[in-house]
C-alpha positions in Angstrom: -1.0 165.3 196.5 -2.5 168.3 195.4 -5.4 168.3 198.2 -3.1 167.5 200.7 -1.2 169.3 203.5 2.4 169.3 204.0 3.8 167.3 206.5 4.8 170.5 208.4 1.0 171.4 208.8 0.2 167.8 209.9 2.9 168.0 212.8 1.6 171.6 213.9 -1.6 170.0 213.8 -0.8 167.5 216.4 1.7 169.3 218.5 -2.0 172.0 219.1 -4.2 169.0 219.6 -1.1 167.7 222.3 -1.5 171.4 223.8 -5.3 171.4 224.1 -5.3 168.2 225.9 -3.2 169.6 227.8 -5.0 172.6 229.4 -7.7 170.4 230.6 -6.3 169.7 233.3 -4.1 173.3 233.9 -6.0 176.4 234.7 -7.2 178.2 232.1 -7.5 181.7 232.9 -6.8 184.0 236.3 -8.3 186.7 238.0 -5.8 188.2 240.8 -7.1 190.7 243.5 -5.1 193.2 245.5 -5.7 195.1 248.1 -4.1 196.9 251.5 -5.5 194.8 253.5 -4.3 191.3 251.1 -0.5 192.5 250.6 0.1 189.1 249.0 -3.0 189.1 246.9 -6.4 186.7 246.2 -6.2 184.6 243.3 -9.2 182.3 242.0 -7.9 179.6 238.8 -10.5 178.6 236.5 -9.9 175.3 235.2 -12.1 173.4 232.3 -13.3 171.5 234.9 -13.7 173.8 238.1 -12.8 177.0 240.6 -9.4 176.8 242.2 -7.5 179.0 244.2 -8.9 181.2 247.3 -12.5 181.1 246.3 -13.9 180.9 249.4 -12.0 183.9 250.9 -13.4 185.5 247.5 -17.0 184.7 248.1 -16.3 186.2 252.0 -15.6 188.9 250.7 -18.1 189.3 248.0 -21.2 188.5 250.2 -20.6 191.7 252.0 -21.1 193.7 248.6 -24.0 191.2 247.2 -22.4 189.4 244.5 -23.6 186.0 244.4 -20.6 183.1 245.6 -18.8 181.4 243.0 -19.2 177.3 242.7 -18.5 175.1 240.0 -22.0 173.4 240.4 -23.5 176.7 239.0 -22.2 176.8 236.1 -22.9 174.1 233.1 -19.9 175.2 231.2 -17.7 173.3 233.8 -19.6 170.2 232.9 -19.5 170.5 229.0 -16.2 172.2 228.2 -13.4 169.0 229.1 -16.0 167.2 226.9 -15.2 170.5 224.4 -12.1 170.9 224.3 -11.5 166.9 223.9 -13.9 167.0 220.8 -11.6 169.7 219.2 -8.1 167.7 220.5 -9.5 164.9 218.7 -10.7 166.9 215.8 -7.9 168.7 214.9 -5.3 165.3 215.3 -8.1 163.5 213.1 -7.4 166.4 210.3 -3.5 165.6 210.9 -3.7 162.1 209.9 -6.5 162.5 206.8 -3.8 165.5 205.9 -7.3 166.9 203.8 -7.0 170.8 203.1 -10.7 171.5 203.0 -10.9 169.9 206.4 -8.0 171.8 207.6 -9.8 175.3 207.1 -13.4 174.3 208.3 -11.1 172.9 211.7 -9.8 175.8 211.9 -13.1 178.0 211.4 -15.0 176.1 213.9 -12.2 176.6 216.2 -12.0 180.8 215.9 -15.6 180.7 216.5 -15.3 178.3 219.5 -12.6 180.9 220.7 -15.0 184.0 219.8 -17.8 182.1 221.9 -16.1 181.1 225.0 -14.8 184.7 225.4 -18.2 186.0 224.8 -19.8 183.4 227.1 -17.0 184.6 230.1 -18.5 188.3 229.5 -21.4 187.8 230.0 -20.4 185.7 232.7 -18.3 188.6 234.6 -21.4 191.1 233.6 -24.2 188.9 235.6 -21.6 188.2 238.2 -20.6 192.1 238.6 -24.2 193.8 238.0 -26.5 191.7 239.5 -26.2 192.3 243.2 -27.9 191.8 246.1 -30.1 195.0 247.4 -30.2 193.7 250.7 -25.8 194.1 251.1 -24.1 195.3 254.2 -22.3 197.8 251.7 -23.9 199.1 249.1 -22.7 202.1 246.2 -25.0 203.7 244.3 -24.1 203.5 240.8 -21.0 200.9 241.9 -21.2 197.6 239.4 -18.3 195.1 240.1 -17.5 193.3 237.0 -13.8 191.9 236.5 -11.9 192.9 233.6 -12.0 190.4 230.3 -8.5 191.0 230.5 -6.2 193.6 232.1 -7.0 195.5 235.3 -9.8 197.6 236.4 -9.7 199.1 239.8 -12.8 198.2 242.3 -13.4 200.2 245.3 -10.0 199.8 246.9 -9.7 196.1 245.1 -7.3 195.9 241.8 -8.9 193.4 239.6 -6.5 191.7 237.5 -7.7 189.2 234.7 -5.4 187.5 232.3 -4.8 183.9 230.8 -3.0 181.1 232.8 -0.9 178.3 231.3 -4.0 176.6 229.5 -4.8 179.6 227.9 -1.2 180.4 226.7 -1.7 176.7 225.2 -5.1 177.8 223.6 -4.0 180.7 222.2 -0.5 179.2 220.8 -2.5 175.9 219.4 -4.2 178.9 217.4 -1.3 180.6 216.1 0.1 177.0 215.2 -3.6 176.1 213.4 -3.1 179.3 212.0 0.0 178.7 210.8 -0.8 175.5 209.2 -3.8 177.5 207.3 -0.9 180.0 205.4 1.1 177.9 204.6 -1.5 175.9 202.6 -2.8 178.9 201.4 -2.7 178.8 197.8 -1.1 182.4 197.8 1.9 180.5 198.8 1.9 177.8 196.8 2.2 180.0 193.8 5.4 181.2 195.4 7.0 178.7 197.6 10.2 177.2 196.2 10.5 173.5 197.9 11.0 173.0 201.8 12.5 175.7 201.9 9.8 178.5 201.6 8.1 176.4 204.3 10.3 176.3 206.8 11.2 179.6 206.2 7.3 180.7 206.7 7.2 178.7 209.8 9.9 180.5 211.3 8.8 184.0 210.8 4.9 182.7 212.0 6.3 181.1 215.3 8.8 183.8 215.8 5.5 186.4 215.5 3.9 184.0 217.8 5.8 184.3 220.7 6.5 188.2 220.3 2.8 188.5 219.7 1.8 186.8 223.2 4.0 188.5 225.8 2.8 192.1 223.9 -0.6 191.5 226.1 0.7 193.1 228.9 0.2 196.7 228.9 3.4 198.9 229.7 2.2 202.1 228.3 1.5 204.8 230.7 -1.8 206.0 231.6 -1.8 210.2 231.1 -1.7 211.9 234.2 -5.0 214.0 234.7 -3.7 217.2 236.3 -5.7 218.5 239.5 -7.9 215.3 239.1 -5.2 211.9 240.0 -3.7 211.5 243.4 -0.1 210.7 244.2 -0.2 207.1 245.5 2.2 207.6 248.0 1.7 211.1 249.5 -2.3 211.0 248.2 -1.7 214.6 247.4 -3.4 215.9 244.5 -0.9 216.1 241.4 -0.7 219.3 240.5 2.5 220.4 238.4 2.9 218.7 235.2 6.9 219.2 235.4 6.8 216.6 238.1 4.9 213.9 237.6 5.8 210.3 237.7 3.9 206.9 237.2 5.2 202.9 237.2 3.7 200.4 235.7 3.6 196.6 237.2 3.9 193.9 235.5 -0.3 192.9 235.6 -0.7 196.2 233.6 -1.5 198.3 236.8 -0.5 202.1 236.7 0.6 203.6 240.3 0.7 207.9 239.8 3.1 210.3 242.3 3.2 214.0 242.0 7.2 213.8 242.2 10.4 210.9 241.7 10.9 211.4 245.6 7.2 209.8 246.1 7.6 207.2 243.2 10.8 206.0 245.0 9.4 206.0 248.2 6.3 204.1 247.4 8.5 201.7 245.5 10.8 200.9 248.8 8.0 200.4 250.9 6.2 198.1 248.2 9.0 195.9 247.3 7.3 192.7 246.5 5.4 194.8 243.4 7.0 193.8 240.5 7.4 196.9 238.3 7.2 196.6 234.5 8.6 200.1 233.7 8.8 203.7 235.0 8.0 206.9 233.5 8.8 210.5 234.8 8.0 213.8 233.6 10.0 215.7 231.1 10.4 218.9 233.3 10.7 220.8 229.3 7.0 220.3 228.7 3.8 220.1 229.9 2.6 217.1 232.0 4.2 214.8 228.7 6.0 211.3 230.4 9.0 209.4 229.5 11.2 206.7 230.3 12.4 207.3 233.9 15.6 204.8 233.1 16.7 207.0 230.0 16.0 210.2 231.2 18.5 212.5 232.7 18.2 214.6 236.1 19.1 217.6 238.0 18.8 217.2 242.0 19.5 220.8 243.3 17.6 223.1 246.3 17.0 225.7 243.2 14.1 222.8 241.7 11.2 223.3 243.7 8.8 219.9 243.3 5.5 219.5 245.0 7.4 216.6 248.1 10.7 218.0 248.4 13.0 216.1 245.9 14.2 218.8 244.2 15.1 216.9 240.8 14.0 217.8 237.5 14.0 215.0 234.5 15.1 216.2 231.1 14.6 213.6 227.9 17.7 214.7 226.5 21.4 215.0 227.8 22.2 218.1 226.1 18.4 219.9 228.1 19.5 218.7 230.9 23.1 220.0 231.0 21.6 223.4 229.7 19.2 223.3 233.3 22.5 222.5 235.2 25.0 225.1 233.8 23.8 227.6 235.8 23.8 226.2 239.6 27.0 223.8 238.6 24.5 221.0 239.5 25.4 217.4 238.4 23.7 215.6 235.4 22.6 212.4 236.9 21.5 209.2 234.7 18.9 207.1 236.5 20.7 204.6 238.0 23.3 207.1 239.5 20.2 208.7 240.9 18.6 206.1 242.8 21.6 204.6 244.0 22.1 208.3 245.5 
């Protein structure tokens, strides 16, 4: 019928409203905290329901700088939002079954805005929670506001913040894609072009494919620009100072670690082996304070290359620059596993 979706849409429609159910009862979102002293990390799990994970140790912690403690009971959206995300579960399998275009779109509508409100409502949530602080704290910063990231990492005092969806998010967030999904390819822009089943399916592949690219992408591996005479190496804590040397990894929560040389990068690596690192960037000795892969690059270890800690190796971006630094000394052109496995 010409008002009704394809039976495609209708099972994308019930595998999201399968998903949502789902992440009731599956935490929602994270927030991991790091910090010297907590080598193995804090975590606190937000369900639809409630707080889980070390909350208590959290709100320890927090009492000393005045942010108020953490229970479910405070908060009314623990109450209403099982009752929520039920009504949109049901909703959306409802619009399945009647198979209705019209009511696919308006499902879909209400459910972007119900997306664009929860995230505004957590916000304002980490705002109040971060800004409004007790005067009367054993440790108080002047200026100092403690709200977590929406998503990513922020650092706080000597506490990493790390915020980023858990498995019921991942479900949210795909059931949207797959809603989404079901939206384009009863758009009438494809109707005019689609040629049988197979256009469909076809469209369905490229739109799930995009999906699950699009949802590892939200970890950050790009490196954060090294602010000469202003960062300090993580390992040594010198201040970096020579743009031919600098080096940075990045972990796999989107954290960014900066060393004045390789040598401290290595050495802060080996002592911190339970960080998972995401990627590694060094700087291309050739130009100013500019970074680049560390595991493409190519290096020159030699007395003659005077960095800031004593590693005396230069990275090059190409093969061909660094051969051209090496010619005269008769040093060795190293590629980066050769060189840590030195």
């Amino acid at each position: 019928m010409k008002n009704s979706i394809s039976n495609i849409s209708r099972l994308l429609l019930i595998i999201t409203s399968a998903l949502l159910v789902i992440s009731i009862f599956v935490p929602i979102w994270r927030i991991e905290l790091d910090a010297p002293q907590y080598p193995e990390g804090l975590v606190m799990l937000i369900y639809s329901y409630k707080l889980g994970g070390q909350v208590e140790i959290i709100n320890g912690l927090n009492h000393y700088i005045g942010m108020a403690t953490l229970h479910a009971d405070n908060f009314i959206e623990f109450t209403v939002l099982p009752y929520i995300i039920s009504f949109y579960a049901l909703l959306i399998l409802i619009t399945a079954l009647l198979g209705k275009k019209w009511l696919l779109n308006t499902t879909f509508i209400a459910f972007f805005l119900f997306g664009v409100l929860a995230m505004v409502d957590f916000w304002r949530w980490e705002y109040n929670y971060g800004h409004n602080l007790d005067p009367n704290a054993a440790i108080i910063v002047p200026g100092m506001a403690y709200q977590p990231p929406l998503i990513g990492f922020k650092q706080l005092l000597n506490f990493g913040a790390f915020s980023i969806p858990d498995l019921g998010g991942w479900m949210f967030i795909a059931g949207g894609l797959l809603l989404l999904a079901a939206v384009v390819l009863e758009g009438k822009f494809l109707q005019k072009r689609k040629k049988g089943n197979t256009t469909n399916a076809a469209v369905l592949f490229i739109l799930l494919n995009f999906s699950f690219i699009l949802l590892p992408s939200c970890n950050n591996s790009e490196p954060a620009p090294i602010k000469i005479h202003q960062d300090n190496c993580e390992f040594c804590k010198m201040t970096i100072a020579d743009g031919r040397f600098g080096a940075e990894l990045i972990t796999k929560k989107g954290r960014a670690y900066k060393f004045d040389d390789l040598h401290c990068m290595l050495r802060y690596q080996e002592e911190n082996a339970g960080t998972e690192v995401s990627s590694f960037f060094i700087n291309d000795y050739n130009a100013d304070n500019v970074l680049i892969d560390a595991t493409s690059a190519y290096y020159v270890t030699h007395e003659s290359v005077k960095s800031p800690m004593g590693g005396n190796t230069a990275a090059f971006k190409t093969n061909e620059a660094a051969q051209k630094y090496a010619k005269p000394t008769n040093a060795a052109v190293l590629s980066w596993q050769e060189l840590i496995q030195k």
